[in-house]
N, C-alpha and C positions, 0 to 999 in steps of 0.2 A: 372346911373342905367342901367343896362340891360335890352336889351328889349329882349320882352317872344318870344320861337322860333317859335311859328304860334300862330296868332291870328287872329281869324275871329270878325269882328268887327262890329256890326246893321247891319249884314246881311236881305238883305231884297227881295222878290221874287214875284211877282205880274206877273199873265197868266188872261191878262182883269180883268177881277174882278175877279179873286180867287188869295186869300193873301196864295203860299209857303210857305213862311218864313215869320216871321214878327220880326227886332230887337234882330239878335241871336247873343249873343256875347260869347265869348269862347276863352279863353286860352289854349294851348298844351304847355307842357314840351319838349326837347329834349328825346326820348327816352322813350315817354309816351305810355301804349297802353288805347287808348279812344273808349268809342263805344259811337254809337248813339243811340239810346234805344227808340223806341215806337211802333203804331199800323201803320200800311196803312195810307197814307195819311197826316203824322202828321209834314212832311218837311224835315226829317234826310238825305233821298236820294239826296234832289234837293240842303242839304246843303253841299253833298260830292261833286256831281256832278258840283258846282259852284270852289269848290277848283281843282275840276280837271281841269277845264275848257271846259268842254263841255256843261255850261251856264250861262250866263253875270248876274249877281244881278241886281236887278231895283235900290238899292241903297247898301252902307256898302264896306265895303273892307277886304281883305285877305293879311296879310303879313306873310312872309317866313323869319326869320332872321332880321325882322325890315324892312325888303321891299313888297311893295305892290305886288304882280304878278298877278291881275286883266287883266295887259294889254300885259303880254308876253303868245301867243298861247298855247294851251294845249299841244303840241308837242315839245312844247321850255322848262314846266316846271317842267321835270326833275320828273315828280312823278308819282311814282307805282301805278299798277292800276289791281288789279281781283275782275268781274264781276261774275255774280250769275251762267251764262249759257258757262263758261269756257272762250268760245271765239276763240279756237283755230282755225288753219289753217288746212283744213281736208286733204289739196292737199301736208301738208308737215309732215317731220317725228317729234320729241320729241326735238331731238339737231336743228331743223333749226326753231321751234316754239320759242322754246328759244332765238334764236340766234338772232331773229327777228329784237327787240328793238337795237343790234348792230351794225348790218349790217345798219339801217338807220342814225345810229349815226358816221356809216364810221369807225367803230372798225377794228384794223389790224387783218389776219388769226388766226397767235396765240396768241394773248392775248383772239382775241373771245373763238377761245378754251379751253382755261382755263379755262375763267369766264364761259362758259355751264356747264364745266366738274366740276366747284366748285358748281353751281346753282340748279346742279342736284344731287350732294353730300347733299347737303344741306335739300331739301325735298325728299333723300331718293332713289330717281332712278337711280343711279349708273348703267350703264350696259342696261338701256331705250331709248337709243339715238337713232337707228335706227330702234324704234316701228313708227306706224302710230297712231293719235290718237284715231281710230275705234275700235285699237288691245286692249285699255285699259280701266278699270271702270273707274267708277265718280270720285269715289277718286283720284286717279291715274292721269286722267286728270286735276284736280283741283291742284295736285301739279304742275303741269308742268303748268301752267296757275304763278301761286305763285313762281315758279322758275324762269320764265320772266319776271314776275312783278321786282323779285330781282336782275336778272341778271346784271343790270347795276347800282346798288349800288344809289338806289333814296333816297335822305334826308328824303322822309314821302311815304307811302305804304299806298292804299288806298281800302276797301275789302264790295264791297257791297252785302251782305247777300250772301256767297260765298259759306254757305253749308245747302242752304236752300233749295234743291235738292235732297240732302243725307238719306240715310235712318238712324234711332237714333244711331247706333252701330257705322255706318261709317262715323256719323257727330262729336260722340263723340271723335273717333280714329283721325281726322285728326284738333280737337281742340285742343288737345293732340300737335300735330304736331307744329301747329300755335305757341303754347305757348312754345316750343321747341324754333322755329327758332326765334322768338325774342327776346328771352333769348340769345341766340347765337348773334342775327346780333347786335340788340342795335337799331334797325330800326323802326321812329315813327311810328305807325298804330292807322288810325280812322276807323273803324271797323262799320257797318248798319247792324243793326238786331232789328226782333220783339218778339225774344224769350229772354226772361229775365234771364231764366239759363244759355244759351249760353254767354249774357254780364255778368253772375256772374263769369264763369270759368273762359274768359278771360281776364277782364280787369284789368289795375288798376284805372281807373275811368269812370263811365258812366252819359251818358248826357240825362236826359229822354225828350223825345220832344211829346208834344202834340198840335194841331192844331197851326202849323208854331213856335211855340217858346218851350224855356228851361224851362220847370218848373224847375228840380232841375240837381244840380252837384253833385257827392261825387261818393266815395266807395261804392263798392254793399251791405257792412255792414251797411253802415252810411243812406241810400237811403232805405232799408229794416228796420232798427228801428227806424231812425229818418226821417222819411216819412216829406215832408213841406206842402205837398196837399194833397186832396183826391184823384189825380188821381196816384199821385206817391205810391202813398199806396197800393190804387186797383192794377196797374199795378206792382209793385215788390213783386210778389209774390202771394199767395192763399188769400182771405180773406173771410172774413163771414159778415153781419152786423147784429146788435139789433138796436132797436129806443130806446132812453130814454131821460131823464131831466138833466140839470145840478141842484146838488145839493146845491153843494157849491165850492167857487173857490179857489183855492190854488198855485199859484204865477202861473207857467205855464202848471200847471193840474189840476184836478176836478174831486169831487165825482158826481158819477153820480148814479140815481136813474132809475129802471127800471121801465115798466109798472105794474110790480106785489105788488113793491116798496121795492125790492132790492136796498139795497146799493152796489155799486162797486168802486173800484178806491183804493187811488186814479190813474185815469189816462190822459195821457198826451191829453191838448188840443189845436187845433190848429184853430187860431183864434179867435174873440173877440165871448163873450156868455157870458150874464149874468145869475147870480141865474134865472132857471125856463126856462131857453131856449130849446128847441128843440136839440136834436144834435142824427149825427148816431155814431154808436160805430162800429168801423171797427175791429174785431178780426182777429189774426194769426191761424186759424187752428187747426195748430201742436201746440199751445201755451196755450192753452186751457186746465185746468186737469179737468180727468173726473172720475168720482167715483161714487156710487152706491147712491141710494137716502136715505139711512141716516146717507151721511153726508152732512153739512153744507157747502150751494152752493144757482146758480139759479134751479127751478125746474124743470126739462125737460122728454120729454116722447122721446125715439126712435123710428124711425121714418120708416129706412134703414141702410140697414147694406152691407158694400162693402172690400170685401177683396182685397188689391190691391199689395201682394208681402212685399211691406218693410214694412206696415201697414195696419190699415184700418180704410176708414172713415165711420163716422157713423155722420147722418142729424138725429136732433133733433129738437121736437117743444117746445118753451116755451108753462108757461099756459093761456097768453092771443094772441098766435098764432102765435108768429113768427117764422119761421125753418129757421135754418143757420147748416152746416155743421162743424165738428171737426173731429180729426185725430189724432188717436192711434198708437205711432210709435209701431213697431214692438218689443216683449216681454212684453208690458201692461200685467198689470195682469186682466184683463178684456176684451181680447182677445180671442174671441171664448165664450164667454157666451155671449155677449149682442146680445137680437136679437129685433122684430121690438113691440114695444107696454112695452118693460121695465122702467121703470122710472129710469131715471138719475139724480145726482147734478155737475154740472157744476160750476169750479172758475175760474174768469179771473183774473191769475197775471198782475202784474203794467206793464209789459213790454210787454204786448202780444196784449194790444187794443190801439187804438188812436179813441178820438172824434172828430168830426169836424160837427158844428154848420151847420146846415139844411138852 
């Protein structure tokens, strides 16, 4: 059998008593792009930062190829590295920030050559070489930061929240970029970020972390509908909640009864709940139809009304109190009539809620 081309293994991270990591284990493809996907604090950093080696695990191991590289120095192991705050050398130009990683590797004059002059093709700045990095925007610098990270051709490329500096236009343009160049190089990248759009656009797989471990793995499709927790729910994406009852249970979903004693469902539930249990109803937003109160639905009053460009959302209260918010994409036919005090009926299709037992 082949073994998998990076695996981090019970990775494990203890600072006195606060548990980093606890027991992360993960698989990478050759050629994968992975993010790490969670809030502040929840271990994705301290788990890139152990692969780079700029922090020893309390326990767990990391292999490269079916080899450990826990004990060969962070300078020995050969892997890409841009930081959030660029990094550069402010004392040098574009081609000798680049050049940097080969001149310590004892690279001869012209092949260094080439490889800037390809490095710098590659994110775009061709003809940058004898800027300083003062002379250029965030952007700008962040390529040249990603063109030294690739200049010497590292088996895994490693991007800790790298455009979370950026303003939205110029973070979107150079996610653009990203997902350019490693289409091009073929080069793995585990990728640190808390923005969850940003791990939709690039990845092909993300890893949600919350307090030191993986909750879940998958596709941003499969992590957006098929939620395994409450927190991967909450965190992939917009969500609303109601309270209600389990109804009745039906193999791996359940009708669920509301306070007013709406029937819904049926919909998917996660974890054990029998008839009569407590559970929240986590809605999608956008997934929500919404129609005027006579038709057949729950019964809702409007609340607020928020025009936001590609839509709008509009927060509604049931009629035993609860308000959760939904979201009219753009051309509803109910767009620009609804305003604050109209009565609504509200359906939640099968695929737009998930329960999960209180």
């Amino acid at each position: 059998m082949t073994a998998p081309y990076l695996e981090i293994d019970g990775l494990r991270k203890v600072y006195r008593d606060v548990v980093a990591t606890d027991r992360v284990d993960l698989t990478i493809a050759e050629g994968e792009f992975m993010t790490f996907l969670g809030p502040s604090g929840s271990g994705k950093s301290t788990t890139l930062y152990i692969l780079a080696g700029f922090q020893d695990p309390t326990a767990g191991d990391v292999r490269l190829r079916g080899q450990s590289i826990l004990s060969t120095p962070s300078h020995r192991r050969n892997i890409g590295m841009v930081f959030q705050r660029y990094s550069l050398f402010p004392h040098l130009t574009v081609a000798e920030n680049v050049a940097f990683p080969l001149r310590i590797r004892r690279t001869a004059r012209p092949e260094m050559a080439e490889r800037v002059a390809r490095a710098l093709a590659l994110v775009r700045l061709t003809g940058f070489d004898d800027r300083m990095p003062a002379q250029m925007s965030g952007g700008q610098q962040q390529r040249v930061a990603l063109a030294r990270a690739l200049v010497y051709n590292p088996p895994v490329l490693l991007m800790d929240e790298p455009l979370s500096a950026l303003d939205r236009k110029l973070r979107e343009e150079i996610q653009h970029e990203i997902r350019r160049i490693h289409a091009e190089t073929g080069v793995t990248i585990l990728y640190v970020t808390h923005d969850q759009e940003e791990a939709l656009r690039l990845s092909d797989r993300v890893a949600v972390f919350n307090n030191g471990r993986i909750e879940q793995v998958g596709t941003g499709e499969s992590l957006y509908s098929v939620p395994s927790t409450r927190f991967v729910a909450e965190f992939m994406g917009d969500s609303a909640v109601l309270s209600g009852t389990v109804a009745q249970i039906l193999a791996d979903s359940a009708m669920i009864r509301l306070p007013d004693g709406t029937l819904v469902g049926p919909i998917a539930l996660h974890g054990n709940a029998p008839d009569g249990a407590t559970v929240d109803l986590l809605l999608r937003p956008e997934r929500v139809a919404v129609a005027t109160a006579d038709r057949p639905g729950i019964a809702t009053t409007a609340i607020d009304v928020v025009f936001l460009g590609n839509g709008t959302s509009v927060t509604c209260r049931t009629a035993w109190g609860e308000a959760f918010t939904v979201r009219l994409p753009w051309g509803h036919e109910l767009i620009g009539s609804i305003l604050p005090g109209m009565a609504l009926s509200l359906r939640i299709p099968r695929d737009s809620a998930h329960a999960f037992p209180r």
